[in-house]
C-alpha positions in Angstrom: -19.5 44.5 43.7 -21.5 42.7 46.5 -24.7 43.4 45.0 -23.5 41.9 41.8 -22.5 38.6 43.3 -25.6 38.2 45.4 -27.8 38.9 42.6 -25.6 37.1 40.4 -26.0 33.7 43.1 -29.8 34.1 43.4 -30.5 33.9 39.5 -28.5 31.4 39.1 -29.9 29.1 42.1 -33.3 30.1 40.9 -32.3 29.2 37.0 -31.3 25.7 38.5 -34.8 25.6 40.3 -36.3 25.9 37.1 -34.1 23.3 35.2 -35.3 20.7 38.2 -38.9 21.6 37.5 -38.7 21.5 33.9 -37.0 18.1 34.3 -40.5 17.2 36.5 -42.5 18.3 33.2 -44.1 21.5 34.9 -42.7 23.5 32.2 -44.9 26.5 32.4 -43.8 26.8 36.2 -40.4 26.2 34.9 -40.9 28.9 32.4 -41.8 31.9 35.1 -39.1 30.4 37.8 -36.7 31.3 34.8 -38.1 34.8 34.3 -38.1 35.8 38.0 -34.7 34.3 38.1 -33.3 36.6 34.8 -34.9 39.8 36.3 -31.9 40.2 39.4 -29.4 39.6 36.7 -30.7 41.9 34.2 -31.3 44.6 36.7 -27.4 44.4 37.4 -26.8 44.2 33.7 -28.6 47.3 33.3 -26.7 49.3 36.3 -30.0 50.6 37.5 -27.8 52.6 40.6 -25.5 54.2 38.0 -27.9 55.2 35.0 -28.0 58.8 34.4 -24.3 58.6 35.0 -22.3 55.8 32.3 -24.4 53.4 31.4 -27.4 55.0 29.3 -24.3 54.1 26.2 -23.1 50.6 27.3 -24.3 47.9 25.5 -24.0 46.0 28.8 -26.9 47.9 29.5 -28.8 47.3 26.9 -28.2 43.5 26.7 -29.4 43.4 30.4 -32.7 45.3 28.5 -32.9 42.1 26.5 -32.9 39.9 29.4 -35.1 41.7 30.8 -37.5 41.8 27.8 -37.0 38.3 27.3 -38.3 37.5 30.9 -41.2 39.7 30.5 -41.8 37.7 27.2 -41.8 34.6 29.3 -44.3 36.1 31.2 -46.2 37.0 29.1 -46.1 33.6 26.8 -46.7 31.3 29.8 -50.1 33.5 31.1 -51.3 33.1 27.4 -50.6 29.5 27.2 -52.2 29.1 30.0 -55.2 31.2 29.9 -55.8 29.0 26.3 -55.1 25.4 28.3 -57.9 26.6 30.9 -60.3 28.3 28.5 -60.5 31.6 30.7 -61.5 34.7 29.2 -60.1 37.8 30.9 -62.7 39.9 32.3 -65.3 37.4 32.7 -67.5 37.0 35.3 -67.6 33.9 37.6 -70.8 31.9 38.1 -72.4 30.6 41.1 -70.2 27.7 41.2 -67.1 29.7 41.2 -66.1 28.7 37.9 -65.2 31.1 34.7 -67.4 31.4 32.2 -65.0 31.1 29.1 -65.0 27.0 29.8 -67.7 26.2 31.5 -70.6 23.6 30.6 -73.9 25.3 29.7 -76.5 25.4 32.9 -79.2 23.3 32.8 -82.9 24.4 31.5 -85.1 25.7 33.6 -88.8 23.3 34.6 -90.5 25.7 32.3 -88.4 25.7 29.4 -88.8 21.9 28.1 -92.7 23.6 28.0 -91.9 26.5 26.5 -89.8 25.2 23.7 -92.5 22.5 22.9 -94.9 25.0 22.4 -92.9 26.7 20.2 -92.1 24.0 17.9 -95.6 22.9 17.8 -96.7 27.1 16.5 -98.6 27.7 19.8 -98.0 30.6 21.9 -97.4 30.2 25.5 -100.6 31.1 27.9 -99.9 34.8 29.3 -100.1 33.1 32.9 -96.9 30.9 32.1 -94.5 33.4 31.3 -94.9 35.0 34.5 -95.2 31.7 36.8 -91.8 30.9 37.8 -90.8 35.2 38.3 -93.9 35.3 40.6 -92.8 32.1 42.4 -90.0 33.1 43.3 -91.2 36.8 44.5 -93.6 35.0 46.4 -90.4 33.1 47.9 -88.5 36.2 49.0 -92.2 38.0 50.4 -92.6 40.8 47.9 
């Protein structure tokens, strides 16, 4: 019956936290403060300590699997949002600068590029002693 309450007390503060940071516009934080704040509750809904005994045919039970659905489906709706806001990929590697790949502004050319592609608009092929210029450069560089 205590366990009840206290879970009953925190969702409800932490569903108020939310309502005060949706009311400050941050409504993708206000979106997950609501979802950890539904999982206490639903946990008591579903009656996780008394399962196998009377609750696998309550539908208290199973509404508390709804709310607990629903906050997984807040989850999982706010990470998608955001990853689409930020342009991230999952899985992608990060360059030098730390960044993601999925939104990041293309790098630069090389000095030997500008060369390379000018050559090839014009029909010539590049000299054999340019291709290798800047790799043995930079072997030269690191002593090998």
């Amino acid at each position: 019956m205590i366990a009840e309450t206290v879970c009953s007390a925190v969702s409800a503060a932490g569903l108020g936290i939310a309502v005060v940071t949706a009311y400050r516009r941050r409504f993708l934080s206000a979106a997950r403060i609501a979802a950890y704040a539904l999982v206490p509750v639903g946990l008591v809904m579903t009656g996780v300590v008394g399962w196998l005994a009377d609750t696998a045919f309550s539908p208290t039970a199973w509404a508390g699997f709804g709310v607990l659905a629903a906050a997984w489906l807040l989850f999982a709706g706010t990470r998608a949002v955001e990853r689409r806001r930020t342009g991230a990929v999952r899985g992608a590697p990060a360059d030098a600068a730390g960044t993601r790949t999925g939104g990041a502004a293309p790098t630069a050319p090389t000095s030997s590029a500008p060369a390379l592609d000018q050559g090839r608009r014009q029909g010539k092929r590049p000299a054999s002693g340019d291709d290798f210029s800047d790799i043995e450069a930079i072997l030269k560089k690191h002593g090998i």
